[in-house]
C-alpha positions as CSV (number, residue, x, y, z in Angstrom):
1,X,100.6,98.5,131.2
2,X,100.5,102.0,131.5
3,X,102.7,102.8,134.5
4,X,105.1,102.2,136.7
5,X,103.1,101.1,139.4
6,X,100.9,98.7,137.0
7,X,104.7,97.2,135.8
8,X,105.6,96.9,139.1
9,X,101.7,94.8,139.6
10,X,102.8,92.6,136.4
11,X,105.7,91.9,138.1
12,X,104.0,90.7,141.3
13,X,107.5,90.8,143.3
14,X,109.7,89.3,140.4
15,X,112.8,90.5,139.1
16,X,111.3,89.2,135.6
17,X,108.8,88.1,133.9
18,X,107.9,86.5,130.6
19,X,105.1,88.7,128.8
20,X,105.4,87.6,125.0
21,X,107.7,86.1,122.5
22,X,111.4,87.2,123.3
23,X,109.7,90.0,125.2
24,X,110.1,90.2,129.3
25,X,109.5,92.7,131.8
26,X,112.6,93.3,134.0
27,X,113.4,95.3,137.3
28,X,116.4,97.8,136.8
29,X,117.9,99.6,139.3
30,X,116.1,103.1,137.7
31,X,112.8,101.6,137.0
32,X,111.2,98.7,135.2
33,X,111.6,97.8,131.8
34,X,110.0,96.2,128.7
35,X,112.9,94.3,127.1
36,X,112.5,93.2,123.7
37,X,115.4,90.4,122.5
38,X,118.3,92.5,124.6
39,X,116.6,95.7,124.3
40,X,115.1,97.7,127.0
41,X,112.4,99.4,124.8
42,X,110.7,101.2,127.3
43,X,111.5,101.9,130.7
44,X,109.1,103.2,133.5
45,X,110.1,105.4,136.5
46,X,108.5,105.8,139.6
47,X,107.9,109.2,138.7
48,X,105.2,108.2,135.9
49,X,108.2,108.7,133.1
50,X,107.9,106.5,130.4
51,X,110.9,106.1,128.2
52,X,111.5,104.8,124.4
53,X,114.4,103.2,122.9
54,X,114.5,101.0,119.7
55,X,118.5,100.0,119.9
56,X,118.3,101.0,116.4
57,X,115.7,98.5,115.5
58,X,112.3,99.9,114.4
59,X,110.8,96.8,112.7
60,X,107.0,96.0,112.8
61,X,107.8,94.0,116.4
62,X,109.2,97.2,118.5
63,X,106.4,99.4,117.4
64,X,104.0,96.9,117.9
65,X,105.7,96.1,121.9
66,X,105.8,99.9,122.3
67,X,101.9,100.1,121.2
68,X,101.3,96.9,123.2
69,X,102.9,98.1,126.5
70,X,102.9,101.9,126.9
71,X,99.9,104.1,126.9
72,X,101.4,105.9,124.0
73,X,101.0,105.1,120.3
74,X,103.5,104.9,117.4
75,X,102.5,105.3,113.8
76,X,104.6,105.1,110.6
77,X,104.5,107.3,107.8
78,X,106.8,107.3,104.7
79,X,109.4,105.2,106.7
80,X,109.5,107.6,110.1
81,X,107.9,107.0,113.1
82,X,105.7,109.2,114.7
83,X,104.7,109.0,118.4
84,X,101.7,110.6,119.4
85,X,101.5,112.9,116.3
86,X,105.4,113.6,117.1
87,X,109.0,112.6,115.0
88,X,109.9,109.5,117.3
89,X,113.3,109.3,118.7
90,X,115.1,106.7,120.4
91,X,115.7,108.5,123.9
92,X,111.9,110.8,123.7
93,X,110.6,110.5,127.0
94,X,106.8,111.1,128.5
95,X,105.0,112.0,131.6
96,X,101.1,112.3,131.8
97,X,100.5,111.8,128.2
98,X,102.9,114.6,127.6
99,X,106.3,114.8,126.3
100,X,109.1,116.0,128.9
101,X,112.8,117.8,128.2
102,X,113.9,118.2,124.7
103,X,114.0,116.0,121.9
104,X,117.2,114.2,121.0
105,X,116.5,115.7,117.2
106,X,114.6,118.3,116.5
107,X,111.4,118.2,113.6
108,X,113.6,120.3,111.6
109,X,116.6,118.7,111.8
110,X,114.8,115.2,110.7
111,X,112.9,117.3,108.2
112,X,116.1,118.8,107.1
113,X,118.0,115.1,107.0
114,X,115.3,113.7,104.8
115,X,115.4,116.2,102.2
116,X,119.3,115.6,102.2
117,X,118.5,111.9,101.5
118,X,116.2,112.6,99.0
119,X,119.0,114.6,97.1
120,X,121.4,111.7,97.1
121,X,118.7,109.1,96.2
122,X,118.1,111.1,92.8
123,X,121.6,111.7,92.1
124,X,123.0,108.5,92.7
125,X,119.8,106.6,90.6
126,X,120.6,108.9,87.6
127,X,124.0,108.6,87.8
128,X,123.5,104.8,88.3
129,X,121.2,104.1,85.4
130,X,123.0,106.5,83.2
131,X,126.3,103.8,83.9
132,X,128.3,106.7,85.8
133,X,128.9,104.7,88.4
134,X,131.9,102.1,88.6
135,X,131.3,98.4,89.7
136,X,132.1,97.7,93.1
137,X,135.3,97.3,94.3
138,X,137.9,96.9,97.1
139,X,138.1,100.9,96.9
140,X,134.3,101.4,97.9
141,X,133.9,102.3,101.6
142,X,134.9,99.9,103.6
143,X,131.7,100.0,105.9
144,X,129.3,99.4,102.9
145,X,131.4,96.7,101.0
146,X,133.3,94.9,104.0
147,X,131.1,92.0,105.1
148,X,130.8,89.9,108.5
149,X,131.1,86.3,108.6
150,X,127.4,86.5,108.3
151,X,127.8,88.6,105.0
152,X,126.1,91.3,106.7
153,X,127.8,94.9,105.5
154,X,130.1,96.0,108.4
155,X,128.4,99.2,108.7
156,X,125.2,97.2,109.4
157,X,126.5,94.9,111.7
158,X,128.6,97.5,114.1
159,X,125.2,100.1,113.9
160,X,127.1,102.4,112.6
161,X,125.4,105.0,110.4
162,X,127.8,107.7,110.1
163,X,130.2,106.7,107.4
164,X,126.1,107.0,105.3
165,X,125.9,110.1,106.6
166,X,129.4,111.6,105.8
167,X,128.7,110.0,101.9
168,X,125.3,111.8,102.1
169,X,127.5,114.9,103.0
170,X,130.5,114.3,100.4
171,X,127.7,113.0,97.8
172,X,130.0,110.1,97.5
173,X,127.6,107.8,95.2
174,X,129.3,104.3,96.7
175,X,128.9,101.6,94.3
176,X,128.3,98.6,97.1
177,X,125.5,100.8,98.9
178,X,122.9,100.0,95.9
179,X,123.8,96.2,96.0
180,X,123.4,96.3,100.0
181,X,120.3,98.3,99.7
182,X,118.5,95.9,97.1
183,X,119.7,93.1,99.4
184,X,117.4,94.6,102.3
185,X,114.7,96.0,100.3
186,X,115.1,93.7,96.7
187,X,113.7,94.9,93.1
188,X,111.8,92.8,90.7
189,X,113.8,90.3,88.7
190,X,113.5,92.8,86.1
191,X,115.3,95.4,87.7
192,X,117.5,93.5,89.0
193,X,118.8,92.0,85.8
194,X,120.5,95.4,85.4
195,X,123.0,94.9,87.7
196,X,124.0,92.5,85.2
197,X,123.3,94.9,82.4
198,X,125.3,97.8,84.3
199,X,128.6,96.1,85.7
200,X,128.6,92.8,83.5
201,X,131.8,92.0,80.9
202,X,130.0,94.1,78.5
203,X,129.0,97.3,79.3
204,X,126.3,98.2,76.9
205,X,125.7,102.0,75.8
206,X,123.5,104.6,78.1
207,X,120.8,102.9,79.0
208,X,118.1,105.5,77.9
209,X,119.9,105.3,74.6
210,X,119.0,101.6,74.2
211,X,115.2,101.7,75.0
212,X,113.1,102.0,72.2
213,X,109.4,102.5,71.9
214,X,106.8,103.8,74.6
215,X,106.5,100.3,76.3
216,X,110.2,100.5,76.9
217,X,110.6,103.8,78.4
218,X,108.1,103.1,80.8
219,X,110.0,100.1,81.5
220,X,112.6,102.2,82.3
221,X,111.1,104.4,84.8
222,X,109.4,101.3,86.8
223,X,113.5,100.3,87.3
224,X,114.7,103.9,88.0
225,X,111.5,104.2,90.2
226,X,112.6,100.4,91.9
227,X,116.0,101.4,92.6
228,X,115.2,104.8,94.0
229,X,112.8,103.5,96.7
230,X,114.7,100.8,97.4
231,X,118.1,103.2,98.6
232,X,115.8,105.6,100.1
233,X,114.2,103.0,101.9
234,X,117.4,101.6,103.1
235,X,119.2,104.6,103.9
236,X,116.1,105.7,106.5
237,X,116.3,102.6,107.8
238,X,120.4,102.6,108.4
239,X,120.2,106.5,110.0
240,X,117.2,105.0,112.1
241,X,114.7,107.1,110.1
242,X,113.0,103.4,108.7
243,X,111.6,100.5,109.9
């Protein structure tokens, strides 16, 4: 499908219609839309606007609906989404191959966001693996160490992304967000083992005090380089900047 009219076709007088797994086509009052789950990822107008919305969810599935049934395309590129050579963002709208009104964000404000991130990242991973960071506790923020009955993070499960930003802003290095991230984006066992290394009953000396010989220092830097990629990862991700 690349318009309304050839949604409106699909739809052969229906108000839905089934067009791949937990996928439909659905008549809205506006327009017609391609909803994904409960999602309307794209919505058509009779005016040849086309409209994009992830909910929030840019996983492997929405780009590959949005690729599937829109004339435009969606690429990914160091976590962010591009869509037709342009930052993607949920709310970008296109007529004629062309993109109509102004963005929601601006390049340089994602631009600007990302180099924020990347900040924090490096700060909390050499704070972390130099043990400057306390284990988790019932002071962290609430929205990173509170968990749903499905132990999902409450920040996660209410789509909230603010309280990441505002510790982005504060550089509040919260202990729980590097356990949540390496939940969603895990380590090798390796790595991981230094959770146990870090906040077990015995905290050992700085880390990069303990390693000894070349094979160990590179050791190191595989789990520093493991820990960073997976918060960045999961921080694009939670302020819709990931998939």
């Amino acid at each position: 499908m690349k318009n309304y009219i050839e949604a409106l076709n699909v739809l052969n007088g229906r108000d839905s219609r089934k067009i791949d797994n937990n996928t439909y086509l659905k008549k809205r009052d506006n327009g017609i839309a391609v909803m994904l789950h409960e999602t309307d990822i794209i919505t058509f107008l009779p005016d040849n606007t086309i409209i994009f919305n992830s909910g929030g969810w840019r996983t492997n599935t929405t780009k590959e609906r949005m690729n599937s049934y829109s004339p435009c395309q969606i690429n990914q590129k160091n976590y962010v989404w591009y869509i037709n050579g342009k930052v993607y963002n949920d709310g970008i709208k296109f007529k004629n191959g062309k993109i109509i009104g102004s963005l929601p964000n601006s390049d340089k404000k994602t631009v600007l966001l990302k180099k924020k991130i990347k900040n924090f990242v490096g700060e909390y991973i050499e704070k972390f693996m130099d043990l400057k960071i306390e284990k988790p506790s019932g002071g962290d923020c609430w929205h990173c160490s509170m968990t749903t009955q499905e132990n999902k993070p409450l920040g996660e499960a209410l789509k909230d992304s603010t309280h990441i930003l505002e510790h982005i802003k504060e550089g509040y290095f919260v202990p729980s967000l590097i356990v949540n991230a390496e939940k969603v984006f895990p380590v090798s066992p390796i790595a991981k083992n230094f959770f146990y290394e870090t906040w077990g009953k015995d905290i050992p000396q700085k880390v990069s005090d303990r390693l000894d010989g070349k094979k160990e220092i590179l050791f190191y830097d595989v789990i520093k380089s493991q820990f960073s990629s997976s918060l960045k990862r999961y921080i694009y991700r939670q302020v819709n900047l990931a998939s």
